[in-house]
N, CA, C and O of each residue as an XYZ file, in Angstrom:
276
protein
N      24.124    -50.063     -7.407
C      24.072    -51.327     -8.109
C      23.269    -52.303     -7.269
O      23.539    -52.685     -6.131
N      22.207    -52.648     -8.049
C      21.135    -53.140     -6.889
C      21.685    -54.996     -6.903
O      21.080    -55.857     -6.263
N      22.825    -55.257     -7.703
C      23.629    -56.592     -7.460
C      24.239    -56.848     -6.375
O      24.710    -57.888     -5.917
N      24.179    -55.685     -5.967
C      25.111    -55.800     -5.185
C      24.881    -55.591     -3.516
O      24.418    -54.545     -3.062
N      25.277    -56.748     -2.670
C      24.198    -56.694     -1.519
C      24.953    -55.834     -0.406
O      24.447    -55.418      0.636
N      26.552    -55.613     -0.931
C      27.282    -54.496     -0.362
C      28.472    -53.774     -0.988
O      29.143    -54.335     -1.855
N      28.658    -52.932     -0.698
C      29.696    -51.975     -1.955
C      31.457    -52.273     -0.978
O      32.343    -51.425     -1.089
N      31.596    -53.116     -0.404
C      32.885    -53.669      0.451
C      33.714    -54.053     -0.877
O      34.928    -53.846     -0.878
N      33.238    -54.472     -1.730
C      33.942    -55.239     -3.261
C      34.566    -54.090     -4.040
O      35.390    -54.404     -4.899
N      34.249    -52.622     -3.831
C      34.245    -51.462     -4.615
C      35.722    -51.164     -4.463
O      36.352    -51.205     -3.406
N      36.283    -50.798     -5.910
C      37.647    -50.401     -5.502
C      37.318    -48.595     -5.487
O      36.779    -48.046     -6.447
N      37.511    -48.258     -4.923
C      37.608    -46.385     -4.673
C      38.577    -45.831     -5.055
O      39.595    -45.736     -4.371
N      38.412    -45.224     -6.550
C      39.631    -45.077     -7.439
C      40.017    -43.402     -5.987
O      39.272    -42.903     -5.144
N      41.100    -43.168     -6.274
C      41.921    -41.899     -5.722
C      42.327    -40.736     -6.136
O      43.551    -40.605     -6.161
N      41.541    -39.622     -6.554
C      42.014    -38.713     -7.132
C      43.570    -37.865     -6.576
O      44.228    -38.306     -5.634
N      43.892    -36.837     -7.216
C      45.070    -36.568     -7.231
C      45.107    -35.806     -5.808
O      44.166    -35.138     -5.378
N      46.367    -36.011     -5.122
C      46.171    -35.137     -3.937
C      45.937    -33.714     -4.112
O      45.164    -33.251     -3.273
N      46.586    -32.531     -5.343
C      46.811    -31.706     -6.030
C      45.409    -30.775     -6.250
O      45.130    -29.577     -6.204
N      44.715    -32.011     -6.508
C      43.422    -30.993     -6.537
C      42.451    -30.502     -4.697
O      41.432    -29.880     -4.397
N      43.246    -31.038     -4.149
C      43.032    -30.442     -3.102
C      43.831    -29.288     -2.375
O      43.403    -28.398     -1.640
N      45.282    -29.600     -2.849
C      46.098    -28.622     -1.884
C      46.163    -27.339     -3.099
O      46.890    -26.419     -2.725
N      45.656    -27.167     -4.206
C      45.868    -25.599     -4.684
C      44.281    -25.085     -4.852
O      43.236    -25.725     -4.733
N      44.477    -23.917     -5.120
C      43.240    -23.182     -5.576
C      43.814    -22.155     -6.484
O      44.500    -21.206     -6.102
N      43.429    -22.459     -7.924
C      43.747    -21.223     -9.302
C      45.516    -21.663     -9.260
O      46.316    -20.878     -9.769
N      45.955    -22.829     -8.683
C      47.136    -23.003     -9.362
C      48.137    -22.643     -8.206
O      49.349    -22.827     -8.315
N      47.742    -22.295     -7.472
C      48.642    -22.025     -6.210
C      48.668    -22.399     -4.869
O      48.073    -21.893     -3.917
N      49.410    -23.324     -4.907
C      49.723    -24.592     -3.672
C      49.726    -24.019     -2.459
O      50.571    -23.176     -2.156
N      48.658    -24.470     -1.534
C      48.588    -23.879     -0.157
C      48.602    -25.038      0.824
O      47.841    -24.976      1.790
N      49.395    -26.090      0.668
C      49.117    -27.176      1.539
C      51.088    -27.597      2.025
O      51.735    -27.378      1.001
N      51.740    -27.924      2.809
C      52.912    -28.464      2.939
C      52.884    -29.761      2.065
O      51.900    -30.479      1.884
N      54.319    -29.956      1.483
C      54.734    -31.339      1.471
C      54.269    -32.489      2.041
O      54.017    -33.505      1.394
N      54.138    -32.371      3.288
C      53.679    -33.380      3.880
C      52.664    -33.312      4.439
O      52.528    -33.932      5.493
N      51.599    -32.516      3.900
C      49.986    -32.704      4.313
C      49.317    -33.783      3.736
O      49.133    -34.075      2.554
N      48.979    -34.333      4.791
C      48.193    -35.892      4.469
C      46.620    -35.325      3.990
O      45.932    -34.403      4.428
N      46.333    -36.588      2.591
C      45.290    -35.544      1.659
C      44.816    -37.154      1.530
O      45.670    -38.016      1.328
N      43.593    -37.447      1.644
C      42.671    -38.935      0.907
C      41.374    -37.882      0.187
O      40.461    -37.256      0.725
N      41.733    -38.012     -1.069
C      40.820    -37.689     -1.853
C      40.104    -38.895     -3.132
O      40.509    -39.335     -4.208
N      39.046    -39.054     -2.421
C      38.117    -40.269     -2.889
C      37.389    -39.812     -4.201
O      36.779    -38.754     -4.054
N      37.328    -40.278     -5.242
C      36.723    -39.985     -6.237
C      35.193    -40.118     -6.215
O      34.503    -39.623     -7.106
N      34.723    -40.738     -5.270
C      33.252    -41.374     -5.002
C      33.291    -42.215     -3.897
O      34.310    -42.814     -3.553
N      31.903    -42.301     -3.160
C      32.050    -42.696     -2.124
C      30.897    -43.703     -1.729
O      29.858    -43.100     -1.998
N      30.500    -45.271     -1.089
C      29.921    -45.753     -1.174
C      28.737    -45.500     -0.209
O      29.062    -44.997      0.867
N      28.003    -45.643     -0.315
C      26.808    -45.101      0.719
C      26.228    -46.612      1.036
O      25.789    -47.361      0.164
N      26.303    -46.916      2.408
C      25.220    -48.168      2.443
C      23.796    -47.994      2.144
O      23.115    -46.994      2.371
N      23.340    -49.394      1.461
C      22.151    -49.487      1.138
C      21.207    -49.217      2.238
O      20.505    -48.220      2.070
N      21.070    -49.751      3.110
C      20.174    -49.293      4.104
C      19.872    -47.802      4.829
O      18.943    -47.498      5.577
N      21.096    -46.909      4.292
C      20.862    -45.697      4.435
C      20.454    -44.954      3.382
O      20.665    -43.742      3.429
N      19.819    -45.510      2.275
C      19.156    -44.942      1.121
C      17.630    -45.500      1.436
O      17.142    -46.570      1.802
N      17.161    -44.217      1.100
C      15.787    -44.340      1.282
C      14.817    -43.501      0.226
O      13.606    -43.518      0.447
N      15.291    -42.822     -0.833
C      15.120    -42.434     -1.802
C      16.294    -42.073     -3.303
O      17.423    -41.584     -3.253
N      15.610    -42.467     -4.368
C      16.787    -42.325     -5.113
C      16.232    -41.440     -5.802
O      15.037    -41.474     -6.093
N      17.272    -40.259     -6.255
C      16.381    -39.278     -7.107
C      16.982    -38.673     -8.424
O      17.994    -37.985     -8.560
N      15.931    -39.193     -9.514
C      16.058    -39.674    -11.155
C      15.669    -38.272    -11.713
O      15.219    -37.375    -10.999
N      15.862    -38.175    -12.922
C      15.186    -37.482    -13.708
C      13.715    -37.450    -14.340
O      12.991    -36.619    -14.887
N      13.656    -38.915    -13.940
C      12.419    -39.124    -13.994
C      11.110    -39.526    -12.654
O       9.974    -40.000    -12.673
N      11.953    -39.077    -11.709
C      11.230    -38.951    -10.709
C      12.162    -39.548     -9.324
O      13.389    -39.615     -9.384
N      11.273    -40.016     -7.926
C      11.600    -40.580     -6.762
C      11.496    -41.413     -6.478
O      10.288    -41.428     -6.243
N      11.916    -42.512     -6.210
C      11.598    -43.827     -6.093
C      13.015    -44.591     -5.145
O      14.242    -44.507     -5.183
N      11.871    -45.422     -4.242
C      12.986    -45.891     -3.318
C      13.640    -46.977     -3.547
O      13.383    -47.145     -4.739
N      14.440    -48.004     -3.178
C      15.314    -49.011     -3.522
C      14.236    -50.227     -3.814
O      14.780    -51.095     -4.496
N      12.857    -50.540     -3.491
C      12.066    -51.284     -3.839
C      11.427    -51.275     -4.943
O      11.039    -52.217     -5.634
N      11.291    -49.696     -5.138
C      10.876    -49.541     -6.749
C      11.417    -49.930     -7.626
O      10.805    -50.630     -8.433
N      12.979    -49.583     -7.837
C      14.109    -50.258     -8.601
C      13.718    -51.483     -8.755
O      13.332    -52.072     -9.765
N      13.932    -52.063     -6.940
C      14.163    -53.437     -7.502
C      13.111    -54.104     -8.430
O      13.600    -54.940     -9.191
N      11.638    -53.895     -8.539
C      11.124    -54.338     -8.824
C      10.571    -54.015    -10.385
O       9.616    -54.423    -11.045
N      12.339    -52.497    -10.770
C      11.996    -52.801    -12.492
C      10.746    -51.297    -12.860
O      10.103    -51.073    -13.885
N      10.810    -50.471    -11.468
C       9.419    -49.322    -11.915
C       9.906    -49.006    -13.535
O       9.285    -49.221    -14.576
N      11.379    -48.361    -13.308
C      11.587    -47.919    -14.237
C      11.753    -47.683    -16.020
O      11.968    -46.746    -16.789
N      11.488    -49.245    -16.100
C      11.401    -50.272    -17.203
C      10.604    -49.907    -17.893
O      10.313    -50.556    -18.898
């Protein structure tokens, strides 16, 4: 979100711990295995240096300036 001058505002929804501790349905993790499973994850802007579209490569300046339009 090129509004955005940092992703600190982002709430990071939490997926289920569950889909981490089984595989095919069968729980391989203890009760009390500590699990943070992030649904998505914010990448700082300054560590993007290409974004890559379906319609091609273009870096955060291209955006900004609407290539895609």
């Amino acid at each position: 979100n090129l509004a955005r001058p940092t992703g600190d505002d982002i709430t990071i929804e939490e997926r289920p711990a569950a889909e981490l501790l089984s595989i095919n349905g069968v729980f391989i993790g203890t009760e009390d295995t500590p699990v943070w499973n992030p649904a998505f994850d914010v990448t700082p802007g300054n560590l993007i240096t290409k974004i890559i579209t379906d319609r091609g490569n273009f870096t955060p300046v291209d955006l900004k300036h609407g290539i895609l339009q």
